[in-house]
Legacy VTK file of the C-alpha trace (Angstrom):
# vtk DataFile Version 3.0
C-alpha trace
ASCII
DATASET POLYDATA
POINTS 498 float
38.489 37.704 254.979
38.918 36.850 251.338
37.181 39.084 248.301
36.404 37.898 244.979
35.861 41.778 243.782
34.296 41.997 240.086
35.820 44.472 237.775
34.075 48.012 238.411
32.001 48.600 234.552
34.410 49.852 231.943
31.755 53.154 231.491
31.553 53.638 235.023
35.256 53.992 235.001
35.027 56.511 232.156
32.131 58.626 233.929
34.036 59.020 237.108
37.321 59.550 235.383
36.379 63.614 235.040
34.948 65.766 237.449
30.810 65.976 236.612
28.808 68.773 236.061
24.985 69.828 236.474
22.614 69.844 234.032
20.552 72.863 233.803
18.269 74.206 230.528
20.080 71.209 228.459
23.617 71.923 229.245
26.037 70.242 231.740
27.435 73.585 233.854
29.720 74.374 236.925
27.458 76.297 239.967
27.434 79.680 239.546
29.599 79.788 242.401
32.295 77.976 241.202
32.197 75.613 244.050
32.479 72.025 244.485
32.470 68.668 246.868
33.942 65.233 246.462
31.289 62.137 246.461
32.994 59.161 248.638
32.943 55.285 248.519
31.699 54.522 251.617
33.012 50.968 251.362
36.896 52.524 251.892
36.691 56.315 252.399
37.954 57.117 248.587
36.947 59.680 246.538
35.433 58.808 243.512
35.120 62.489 241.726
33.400 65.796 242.098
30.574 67.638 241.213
29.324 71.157 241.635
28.353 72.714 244.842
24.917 74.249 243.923
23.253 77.255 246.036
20.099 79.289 245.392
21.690 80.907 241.805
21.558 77.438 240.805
18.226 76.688 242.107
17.123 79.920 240.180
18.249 79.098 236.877
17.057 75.295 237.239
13.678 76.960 238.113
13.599 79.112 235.466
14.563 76.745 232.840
11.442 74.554 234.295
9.452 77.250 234.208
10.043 78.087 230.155
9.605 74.636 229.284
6.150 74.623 230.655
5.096 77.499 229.620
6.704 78.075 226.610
8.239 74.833 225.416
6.811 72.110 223.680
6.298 69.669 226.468
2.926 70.032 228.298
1.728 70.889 224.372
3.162 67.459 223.400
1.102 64.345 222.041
0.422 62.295 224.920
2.067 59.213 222.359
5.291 61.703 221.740
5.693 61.771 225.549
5.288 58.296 225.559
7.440 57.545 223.195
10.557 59.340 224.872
9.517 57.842 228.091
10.163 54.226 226.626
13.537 55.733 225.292
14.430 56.846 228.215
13.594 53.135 229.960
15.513 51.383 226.967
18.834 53.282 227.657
18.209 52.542 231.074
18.408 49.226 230.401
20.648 49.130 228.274
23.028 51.168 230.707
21.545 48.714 233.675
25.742 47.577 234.683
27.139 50.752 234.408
24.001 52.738 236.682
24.415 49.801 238.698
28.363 50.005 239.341
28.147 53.405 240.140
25.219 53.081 242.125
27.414 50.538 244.176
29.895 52.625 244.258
28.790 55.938 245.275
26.030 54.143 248.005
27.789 50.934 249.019
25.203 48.669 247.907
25.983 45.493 246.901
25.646 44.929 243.071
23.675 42.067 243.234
21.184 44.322 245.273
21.438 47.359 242.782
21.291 45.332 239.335
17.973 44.735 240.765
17.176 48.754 241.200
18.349 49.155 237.653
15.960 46.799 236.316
13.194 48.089 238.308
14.385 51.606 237.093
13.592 50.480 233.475
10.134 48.895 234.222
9.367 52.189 236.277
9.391 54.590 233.748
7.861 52.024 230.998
4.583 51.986 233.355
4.649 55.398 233.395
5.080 56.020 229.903
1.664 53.662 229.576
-0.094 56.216 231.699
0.555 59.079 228.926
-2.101 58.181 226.864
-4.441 56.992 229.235
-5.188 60.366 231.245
-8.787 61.028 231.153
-11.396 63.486 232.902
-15.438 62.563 233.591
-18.399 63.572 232.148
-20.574 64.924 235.160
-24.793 64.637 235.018
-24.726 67.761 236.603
-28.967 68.500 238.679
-28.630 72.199 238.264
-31.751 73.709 235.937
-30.643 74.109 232.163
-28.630 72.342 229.590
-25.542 72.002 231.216
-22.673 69.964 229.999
-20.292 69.429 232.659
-16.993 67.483 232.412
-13.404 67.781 233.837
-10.071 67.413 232.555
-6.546 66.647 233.931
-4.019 68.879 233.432
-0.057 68.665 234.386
0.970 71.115 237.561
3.746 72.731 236.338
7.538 73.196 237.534
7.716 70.292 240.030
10.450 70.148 242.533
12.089 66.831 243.374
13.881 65.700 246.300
15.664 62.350 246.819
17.379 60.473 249.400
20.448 58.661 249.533
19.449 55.021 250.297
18.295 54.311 246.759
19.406 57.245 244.531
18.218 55.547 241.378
15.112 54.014 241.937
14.072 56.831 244.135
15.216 59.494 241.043
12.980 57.518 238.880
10.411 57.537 240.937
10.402 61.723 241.045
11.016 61.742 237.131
8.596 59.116 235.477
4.986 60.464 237.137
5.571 63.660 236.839
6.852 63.488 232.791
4.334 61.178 231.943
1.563 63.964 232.646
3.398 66.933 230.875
4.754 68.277 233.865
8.667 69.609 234.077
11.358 68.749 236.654
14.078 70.336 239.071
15.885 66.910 240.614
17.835 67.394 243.794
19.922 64.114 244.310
21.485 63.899 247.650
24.931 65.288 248.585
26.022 61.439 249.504
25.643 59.857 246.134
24.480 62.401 243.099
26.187 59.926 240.519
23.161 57.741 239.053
21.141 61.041 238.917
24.135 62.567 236.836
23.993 59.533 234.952
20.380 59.637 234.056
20.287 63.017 232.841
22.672 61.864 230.138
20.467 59.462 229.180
17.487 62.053 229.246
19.595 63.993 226.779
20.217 60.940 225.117
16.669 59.984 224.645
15.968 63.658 222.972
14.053 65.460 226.249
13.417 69.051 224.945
16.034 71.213 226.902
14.451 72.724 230.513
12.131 69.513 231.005
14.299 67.618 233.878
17.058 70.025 235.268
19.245 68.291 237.943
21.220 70.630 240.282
24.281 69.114 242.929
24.133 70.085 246.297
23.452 70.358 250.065
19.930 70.005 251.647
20.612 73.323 253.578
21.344 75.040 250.550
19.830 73.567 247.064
17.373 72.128 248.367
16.283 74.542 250.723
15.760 77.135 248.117
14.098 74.821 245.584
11.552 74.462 248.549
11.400 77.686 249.294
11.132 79.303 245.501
8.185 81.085 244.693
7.816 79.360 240.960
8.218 75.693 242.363
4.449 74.577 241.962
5.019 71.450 243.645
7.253 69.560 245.864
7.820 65.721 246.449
10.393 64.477 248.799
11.774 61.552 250.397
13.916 61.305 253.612
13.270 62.063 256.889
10.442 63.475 259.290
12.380 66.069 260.445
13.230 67.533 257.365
9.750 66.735 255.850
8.118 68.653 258.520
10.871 72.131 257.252
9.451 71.387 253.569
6.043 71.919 254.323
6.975 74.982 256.159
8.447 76.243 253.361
6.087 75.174 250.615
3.632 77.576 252.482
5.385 80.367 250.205
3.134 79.760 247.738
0.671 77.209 249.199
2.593 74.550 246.714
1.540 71.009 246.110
3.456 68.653 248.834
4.432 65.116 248.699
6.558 63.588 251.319
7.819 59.943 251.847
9.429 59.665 255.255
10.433 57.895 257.704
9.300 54.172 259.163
9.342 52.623 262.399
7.532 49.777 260.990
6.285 46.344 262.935
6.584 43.372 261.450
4.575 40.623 263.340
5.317 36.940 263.489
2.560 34.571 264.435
2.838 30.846 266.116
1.586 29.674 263.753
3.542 31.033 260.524
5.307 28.655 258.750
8.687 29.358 260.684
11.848 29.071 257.845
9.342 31.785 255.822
9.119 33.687 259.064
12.503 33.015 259.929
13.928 33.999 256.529
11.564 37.084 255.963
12.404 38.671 259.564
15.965 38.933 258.947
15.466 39.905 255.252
12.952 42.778 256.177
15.781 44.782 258.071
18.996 43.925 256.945
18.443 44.411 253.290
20.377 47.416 252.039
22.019 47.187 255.514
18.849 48.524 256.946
18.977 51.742 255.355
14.855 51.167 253.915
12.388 53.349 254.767
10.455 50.425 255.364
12.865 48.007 257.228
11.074 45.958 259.522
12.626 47.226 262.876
10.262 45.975 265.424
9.933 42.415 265.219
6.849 41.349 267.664
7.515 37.054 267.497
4.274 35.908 269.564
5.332 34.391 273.233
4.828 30.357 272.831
8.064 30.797 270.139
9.732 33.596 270.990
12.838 31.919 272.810
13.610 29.401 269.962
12.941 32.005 267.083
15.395 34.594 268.580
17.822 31.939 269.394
17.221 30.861 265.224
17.091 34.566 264.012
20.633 35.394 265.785
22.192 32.098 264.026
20.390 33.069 260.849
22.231 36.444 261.125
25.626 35.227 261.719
25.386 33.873 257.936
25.175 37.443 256.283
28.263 38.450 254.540
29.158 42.081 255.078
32.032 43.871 253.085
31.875 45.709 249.688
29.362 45.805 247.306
31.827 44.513 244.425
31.895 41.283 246.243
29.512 38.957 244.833
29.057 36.988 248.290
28.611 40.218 250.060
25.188 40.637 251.526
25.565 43.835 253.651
27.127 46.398 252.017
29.119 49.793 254.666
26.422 52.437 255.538
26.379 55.579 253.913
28.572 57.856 255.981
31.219 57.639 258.717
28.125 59.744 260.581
25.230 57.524 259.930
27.508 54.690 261.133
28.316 56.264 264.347
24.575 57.073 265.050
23.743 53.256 264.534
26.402 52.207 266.866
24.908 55.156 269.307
21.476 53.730 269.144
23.080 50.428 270.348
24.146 51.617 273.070
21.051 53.490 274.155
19.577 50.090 273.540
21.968 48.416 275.948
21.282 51.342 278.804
17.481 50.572 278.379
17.737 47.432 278.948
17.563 45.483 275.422
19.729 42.472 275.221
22.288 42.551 272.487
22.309 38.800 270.633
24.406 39.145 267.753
25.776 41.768 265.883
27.312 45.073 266.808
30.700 47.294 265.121
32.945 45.228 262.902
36.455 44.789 263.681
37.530 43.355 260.346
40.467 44.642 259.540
39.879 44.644 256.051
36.874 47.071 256.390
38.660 49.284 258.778
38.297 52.210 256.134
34.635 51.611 255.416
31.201 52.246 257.382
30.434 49.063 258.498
28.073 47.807 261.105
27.457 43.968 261.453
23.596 43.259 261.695
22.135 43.314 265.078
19.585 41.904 266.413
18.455 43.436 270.667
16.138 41.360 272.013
13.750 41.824 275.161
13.254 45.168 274.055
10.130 47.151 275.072
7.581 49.074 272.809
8.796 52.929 274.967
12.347 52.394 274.313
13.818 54.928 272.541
15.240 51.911 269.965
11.417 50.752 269.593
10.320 54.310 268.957
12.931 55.844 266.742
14.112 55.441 263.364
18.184 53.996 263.306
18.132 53.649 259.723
20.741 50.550 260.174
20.871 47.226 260.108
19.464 46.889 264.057
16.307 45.029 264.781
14.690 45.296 268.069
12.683 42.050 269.167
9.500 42.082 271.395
7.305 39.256 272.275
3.469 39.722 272.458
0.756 37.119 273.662
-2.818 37.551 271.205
-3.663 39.157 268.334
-5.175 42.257 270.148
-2.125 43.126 271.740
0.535 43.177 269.234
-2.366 45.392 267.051
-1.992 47.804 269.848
1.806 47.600 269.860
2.428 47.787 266.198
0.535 50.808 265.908
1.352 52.292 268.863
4.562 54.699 266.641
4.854 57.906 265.099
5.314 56.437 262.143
2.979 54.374 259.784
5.199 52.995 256.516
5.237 49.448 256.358
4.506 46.478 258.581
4.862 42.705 258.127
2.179 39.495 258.905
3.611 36.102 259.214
0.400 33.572 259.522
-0.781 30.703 257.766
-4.014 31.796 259.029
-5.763 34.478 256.336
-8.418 35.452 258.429
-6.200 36.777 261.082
-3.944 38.286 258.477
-6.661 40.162 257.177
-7.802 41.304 260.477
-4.090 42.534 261.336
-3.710 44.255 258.032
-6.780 46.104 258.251
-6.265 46.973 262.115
-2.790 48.379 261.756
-2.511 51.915 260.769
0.275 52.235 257.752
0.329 52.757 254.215
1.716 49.226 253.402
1.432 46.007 254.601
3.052 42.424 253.423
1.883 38.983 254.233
4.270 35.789 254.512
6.588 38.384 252.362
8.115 41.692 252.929
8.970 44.991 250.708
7.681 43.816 247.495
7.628 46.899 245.007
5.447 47.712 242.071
5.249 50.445 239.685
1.407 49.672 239.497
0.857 49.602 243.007
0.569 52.914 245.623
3.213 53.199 248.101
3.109 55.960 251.058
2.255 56.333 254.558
0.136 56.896 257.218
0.739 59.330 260.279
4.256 60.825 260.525
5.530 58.702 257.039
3.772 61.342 254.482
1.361 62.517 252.120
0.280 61.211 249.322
1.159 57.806 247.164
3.767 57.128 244.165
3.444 54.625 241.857
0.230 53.106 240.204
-2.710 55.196 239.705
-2.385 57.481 242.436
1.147 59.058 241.183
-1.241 60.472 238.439
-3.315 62.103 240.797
-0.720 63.471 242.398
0.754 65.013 239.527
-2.330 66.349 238.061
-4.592 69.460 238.707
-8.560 68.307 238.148
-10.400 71.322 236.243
-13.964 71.256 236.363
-15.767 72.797 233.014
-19.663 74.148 233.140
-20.516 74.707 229.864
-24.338 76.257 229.008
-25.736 74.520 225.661
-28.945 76.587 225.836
LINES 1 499
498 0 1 2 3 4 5 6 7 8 9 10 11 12 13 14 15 16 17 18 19 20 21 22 23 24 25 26 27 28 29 30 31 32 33 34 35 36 37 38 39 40 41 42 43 44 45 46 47 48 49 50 51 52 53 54 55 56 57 58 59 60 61 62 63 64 65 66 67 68 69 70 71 72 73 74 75 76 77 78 79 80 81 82 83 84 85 86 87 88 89 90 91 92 93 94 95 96 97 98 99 100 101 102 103 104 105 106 107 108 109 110 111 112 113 114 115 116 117 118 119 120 121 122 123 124 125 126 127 128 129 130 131 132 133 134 135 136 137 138 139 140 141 142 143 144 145 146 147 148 149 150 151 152 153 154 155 156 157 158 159 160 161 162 163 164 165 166 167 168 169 170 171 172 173 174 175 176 177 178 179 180 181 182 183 184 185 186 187 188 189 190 191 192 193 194 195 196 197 198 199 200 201 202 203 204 205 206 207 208 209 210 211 212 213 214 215 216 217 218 219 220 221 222 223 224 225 226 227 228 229 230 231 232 233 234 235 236 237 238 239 240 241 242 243 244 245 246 247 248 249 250 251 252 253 254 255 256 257 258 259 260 261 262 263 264 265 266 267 268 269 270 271 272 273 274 275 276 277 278 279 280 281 282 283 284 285 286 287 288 289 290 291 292 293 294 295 296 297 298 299 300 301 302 303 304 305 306 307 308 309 310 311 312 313 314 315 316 317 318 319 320 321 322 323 324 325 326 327 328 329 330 331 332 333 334 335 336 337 338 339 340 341 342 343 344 345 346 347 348 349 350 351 352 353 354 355 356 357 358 359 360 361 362 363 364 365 366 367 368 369 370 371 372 373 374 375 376 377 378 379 380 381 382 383 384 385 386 387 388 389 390 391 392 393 394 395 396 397 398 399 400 401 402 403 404 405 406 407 408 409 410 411 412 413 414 415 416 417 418 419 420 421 422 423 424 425 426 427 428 429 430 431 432 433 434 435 436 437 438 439 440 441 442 443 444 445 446 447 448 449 450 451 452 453 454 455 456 457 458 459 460 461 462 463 464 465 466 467 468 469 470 471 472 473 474 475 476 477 478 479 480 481 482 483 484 485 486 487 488 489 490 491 492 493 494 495 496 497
């Protein structure tokens, strides 16, 4: 297979060339342990450098630098414009850093560049909306029918020390994300990236120094869920929590965030449905289907895994969809014609190619895809994309989340049964509509029970619009308005004027 690789960023080069550090209270530190762990190209196996191994100490001090900054510092106290104004900093360094976060980005997650030059820029326009939202925080004036001359009104106020939790499938998006809401309202930060790829968060915080952040306002500690981020879950001074990943570990977090009955957040996981009607226009449907789960290589919370193609087409679209397929380009993200990038981990590769053949022993046909035997991406974590067809809605593949680049196909015959399918899941992230036919896609959308839903298009991000989920996806909505709510205590004020 032949490569035409692109020069890795001359500043990425430079910021892997040393082993990183933490930042914590302003300054870049070793854990208090003294421990460390290598973060690996997935495309080849290589190390790229090290950071620090962070524990509970670690957690404490982060915490504690939070905590002074709130309470002490000059950040909640700030002009809403002087927040602003650092915010839109922050988003021009991004920006003007947009290669360099996105070459390490590639490098650390295995996405290809073409895929996270597009994160960077959305990075950038992230924390600009955000920065808008600084001055635009208001409360209500309340007519109030108690007897007397009451004026009654209610303002916003930040939360505190907010503890943020990210995944590995986007690092930088999803680190922007946990940083722009919550600064925008005066609130301060503890970022955990994930153990997989902590580069881009690394990254950022330079640029938060860079853009003149008051020391203690965003703290970012290195390390392993079962450590780090346990205890920033766990700590008594964490006033609230936001995290994306999985179910299972969401479910742990609000366990833990019981300690003190903190404010919870939680973007999980998706099982979601994406429909395809008879009467869609079919190279829209055709093209959408395959992009909806093997973008990223199907490591998206919102990957449309359950394709439902309605019965009159289902034969020829399949047949189309695995031909469609055979066109994607997997290998490394430095290749510009690469479209699939390696998986995250020799692990999460191994449970893909697991779920295929649980697939296989249910029953599912498999059409195209499967392990690659490239020899050329023998050292990476690839996984060709796959598409099972004949698949049921109670197979396990139907009902749990691979987090690959694996669709299952299921035909349906009306409208009423593929509502009932499609919601018929734990989960309740994203879904899909293809139909040229708006009243039925308004009917679907409405009928099926998750937190976002795309018509004739699929996984279309805003920073003004909510995303979240129903059911077993989470609580609560970033982006848009409702990130301000959820970073924001409401205080109601009675005041007597008599």
């Amino acid at each position: 297979m032949s490569t035409t690789l692109i020069s890795l960023n001359s500043k990425a080069v430079k910021f892997t060339s040393t082993p990183k550090n933490m930042l914590i209270n302003g300054q870049w530190v070793e854990a208090a342990s003294g421990k460390r762990f290598e973060t690996m190209n997935p495309a080849n196996g290589e190390v790229i450098t090290s950071v620090p191994e962070g524990d509970k100490e670690d957690i404490n001090r982060a915490v504690a630098a939070a905590r002074i900054a709130f309470d002490e510092g000059p950040w909640p106290k700030m002009k809403p414009a002087e927040r602003a104004k650092l915010l839109f900093k922050f988003a021009d360094l991004i920006e003007e850093n947009a290669e360099e976060l996105s070459h390490l980005e590639t490098l650390d997650n295995g996405a290809p560049v073409n895929f996270t030059a597009g994160m960077a820029s959305s990075a950038a326009e992230n924390i600009r909306y955000h920065a808008g939202w600084a001055t635009k925080i208001t409360g209500e004036t309340i007519p109030v029918s108690v007897p007397g001359n009451i004026f009654n009104y209610t303002r916003r106020e930040p939360i505190g020390v907010c503890g943020q939790i990210i995944p590995w499938n986007a690092p930088l998006l999803m680190a922007v994300w946990k940083l722009a809401a919550p600064l925008s309202v005066g609130n301060t930060v503890v970022l955990k990236p994930a153990e997989n790829t902590p580069l881009t968060a690394l990254r950022l915080g330079e640029l938060i120094q860079e853009a003149g952040f008051p020391d203690g306002v965003v703290n970012i500690v290195t390390g392993f869920g079962q450590t780090a981020g346990a205890a920033l879950t766990a700590h008594p001074d964490v006033d609230k929590i936001a995290f994306t990943g999985s179910t299972a570990v969401g479910k742990q977090i609000m366990q833990a965030g019981a300690v003190n009955v903190k404010k919870v957040s939680l973007e999980l996981g998706g099982k979601s449905a994406h429909i395809i009607f008879a009467d869609a226009d079919y190279d829209v449907a055709l093209r959408n289907a395959a992009n909806a789960i093997f973008m990223n290589s199907g490591q998206v919370c919102v990957a449309g895994s359950r394709l439902f193609v309605e019965k009159k087409i289902y034969d020829r679209f399949m047949s189309d969809l695995s031909e469609y397929t055979k066109n994607y380009r997997v290998g490394d993200g430095f290749d510009r014609s690469t479209v699939l990038g390696p998986l995250i981990s020799e692990k999460q590769k191994n449970r893909v190619l697991n779920y295929l053949d649980i697939g296989q022993r249910e029953g599912a046909e498999l059409l195209v895809g499967g392990n690659t035997t490239a020899s050329d991406l023998a050292n990476g974590h690839y996984v060709k994309p796959t598409v099972l067809a004949n698949v049921t809605n109670d197979m396990r593949i139907a009902q749990e989340e691979i987090f690959g680049p694996v669709v299952s196909a299921m035909p349906f015959d009306d409208i009423d049964e593929v509502i009932k399918l499609a919601n018929k899941t734990d989960y309740g992230l994203g879904g899909g509509i293809c139909t040229t036919d708006v009243r039925k896609a308004h009917k679907v959308a409405h009928a099926m029970k998750t937190g976002n839903v795309w018509v004739n298009t699929y996984s279309l991000l805003d920073p003004a619009s909510p995303f979240g989920g129903y059911k077993q996806s989470g609580i609560g909505r970033e982006n848009g308005s409702a990130s301000i709510d959820m970073y924001t205590e409401v205080k109601n004020v009675w005041i007597n004027l008599d």
